[in-house]
C-alpha angles and dihedrals in degrees: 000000000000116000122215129203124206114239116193109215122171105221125094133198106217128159077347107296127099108264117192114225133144109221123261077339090275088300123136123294107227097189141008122199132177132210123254098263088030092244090137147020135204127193118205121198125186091208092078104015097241152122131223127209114205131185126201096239134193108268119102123214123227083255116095118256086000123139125187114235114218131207103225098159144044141191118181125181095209090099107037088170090076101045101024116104109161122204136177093276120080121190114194132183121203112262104236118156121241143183084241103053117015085183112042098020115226106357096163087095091063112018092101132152124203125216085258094059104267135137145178118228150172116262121208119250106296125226127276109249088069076108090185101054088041091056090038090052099048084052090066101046093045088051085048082235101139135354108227125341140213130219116230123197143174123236136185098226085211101059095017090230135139122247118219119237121210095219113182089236132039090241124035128165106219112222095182125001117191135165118226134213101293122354108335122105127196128219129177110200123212098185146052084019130351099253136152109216124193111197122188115206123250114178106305090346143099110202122190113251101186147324136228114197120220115222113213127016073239093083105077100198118217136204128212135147095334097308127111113228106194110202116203103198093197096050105031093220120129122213121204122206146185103245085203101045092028075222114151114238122174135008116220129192109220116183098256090202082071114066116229114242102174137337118212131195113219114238097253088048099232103105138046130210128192122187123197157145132262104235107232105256132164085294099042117038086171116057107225122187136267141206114196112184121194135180087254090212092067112009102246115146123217108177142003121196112205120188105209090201101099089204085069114100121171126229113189144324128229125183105220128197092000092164088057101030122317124233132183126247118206121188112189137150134196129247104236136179096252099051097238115142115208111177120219129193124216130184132214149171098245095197089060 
C-alpha cells in the first residue's frame, strides 16, 4: 500500500503557463474525492468556494513509499462569469445541509473527478437575468415542489470550461452523479422520472448512451466503484450490477426493518459494506445504527455490527490495509443537543 503526502505548493499549469496560486488560500478543505482509477484528486473547500485539482508527481520525499501530490488546477466560482456557459439543459441537485458542505449541502453525490481531468461540481447562485432559471425556479417554489436548488455543472480543469450534457429533458434533479472508467459518465435522475443515464463523451459533449428505468420510489439506487447496487425497501433484498454490461451479478439480503443509508465497495472489490438505521417499531421506540458486511462476488453475509446508542450516526467505512490484514474503519459522530459534532474513529476485524 503506497502512502502520499500533500505538498502545497503555490504554482499552477494552466493553458500551459505557470500560473501561481495557493490552493483554496490555506482554508479548509470540505471534501476530497478521487477518480476511478485514482489518477487524480480534487479538494473542494466552502470557505472560498473552489476546487483543486492535484497530480501524484514525480518527486519523492526522504520518507519511504511517499509521493508528493501536487495542485496543478483551479476552479473557483468567485468570478461565474468566467466559467459559467449556460445551455438549454439545466442539471440541479436538492439543497440539504450537511456537516460536509454548509453551502451546497451534500455534495459528496455529485462532486465527482474523472481519470482526463474533469468534475463535476456546485455553482454559486447564478444572476438574475438568467431570466429562464429565474422563471423555472419560481415554478418550483410556487408548486411547492423544492425549497431551494443547486446548479451542478461539469468543467475541464485544463481550459476551465463547461461541457454540454444531452439530457433527455430540458430539466433533470440529479440524485447521484458518478464518472466511470474512459469516457462514460453515470447519472441517476430524481425528478422529472427516476432514471438512471449513461452518457459516453464526444468533444465538448456528453451524449446519452443509454437509460435503465427504475420501477417503484421504493428502489433506493446506490454507487460504488463502478458497480450499481439496486435497494428494494419492501423486500430487503440488494441487487448488484455491471454499470457497463447492464448484466446482473450478486443478490444480497439486507434486514428491511433498517433503513439503508449508504452501501460502499471496498477498494480491492471484494467486500460490501451497508450501513444503515433500525426504524423505530413497538421494540424499539429509538432507531440505532447497523453495519452489514458481505463477500461482494456471491452475496453471503458474514457479520453485522449494530450500535444500540440512537445518537450514533455513521459516516462512512473504509477497509485499510486489505493485502496484510484488513481492518474496518468505521467514522461515525453522534447527534447531540447542542448540535456539536465531534467525529470519532473505531477499528475492527471485519471478518469477525
Amino acid at each position: 500500500m503506497e502512502d502520499t503526502s500533500i505538498s502545497i505548493d503555490n504554482h499552477n499549469a494552466h493553458n500551459g503557463k505557470q500560473e501561481e496560486f495557493t490552493p483554496h488560500v490555506r482554508e479548509q478543505v470540505t471534501m476530497i474525492t478521487c477518480s476511478p482509477n485514482m489518477k487524480n484528486i480534487v479538494t473542494w473547500s466552502d470557505k472560498d468556494k473552489s476546487a483543486v485539482f492535484w497530480c501524484v508527481s514525480d518527486n519523492w520525499c526522504d520518507f519511504d513509499n511517499q509521493q508528493e501530490l501536487e495542485p496543478k488546477h483551479k476552479i473557483s466560482l468567485k468570478n461565474n462569469k468566467k466559467y459559467i456557459n449556460y445551455d438549454k439543459y439545466f442539471v440541479y441537485s436538492k439543497y440539504n445541509e450537511s456537516e460536509l458542505s454548509k453551502n451546497f449541502g451534500d455534495i459528496r453525490y455529485y462532486f465527482t473527478v474523472s481519470d482526463n481531468k474533469l468534475v463535476s461540481m456546485p455553482i454559486e447562485n447564478v444572476e438574475e437575468k438568467d431570466k429562464m432559471k429565474v422563471e423555472m425556479l419560481m415554478m418550483f417554489q410556487k408548486l411547492n415542489i423544492l425549497k431551494e436548488l443547486k446548479l451542478v455543472r461539469i468543467f475541464n480543469f485544463e481550459t476551465g470550461e463547461n461541457l454540454l450534457l444531452g439530457l433527455p429533458c430540458s430539466e433533470i434533479i440529479v440524485e447521484t452523479l458518478a464518472f466511470l472508467d474512459g469516457d462514460k459518465l453515470i447519472m441517476i435522475s430524481e425528478d422529472p422520472l427516476y432514471r438512471i443515464y449513461i452518457f459516453t463523451r464526444k468533444d465538448d459533449e456528453f451524449i446519452l448512451k443509454s437509460t435503465i428505468k427504475v420501477e417503484t420510489y421504493d428502489e433506493k439506487i446506490f454507487l460504488s466503484n463502478g458497480k450499481l447496487f439496486i435497494y428494494d425497501e419492501n423486500l430487503g433484498s440488494i441487487t448488484k450490477w455491471d454499470i457497463n454490461t447492464s448484466k446482473f451479478e450478486a443478490y444480497f439480503l439486507f434486514n428491511n426493518s433498517f433503513d439503508v443509508d449508504n452501501m460502499k465497495l471496498s477498494d480491492n472489490g471484494r467486500l460490501l459494506f451497508v450501513y444503515g438505521k433500525k426504524r423505530a417499531d413497538n421494540w424499539y421506540k429509538d432507531s440505532y445504527p447497523c453495519i452489514s458486511v458481505y463477500f461482494a462476488d456471491h452475496g453471503n453475509k458474514f457479520t453485522t455490527y449494530k450500535h444500540h446508542d440512537h445518537a450514533v450516526i455513521v459516516d462512512t467505512v473504509y477497509l485499510i490495509a486489505s493485502d496484510i490484514g484488513a481492518r474496518l474503519l468505521i467514522v461515525y459522530h453522534k447527534s447531540l443537543k447542542n448540535n456539536e459534532t465531534n467525529f470519532h474513529f473505531y477499528i475492527c476485524d471485519p471478518f469477525a
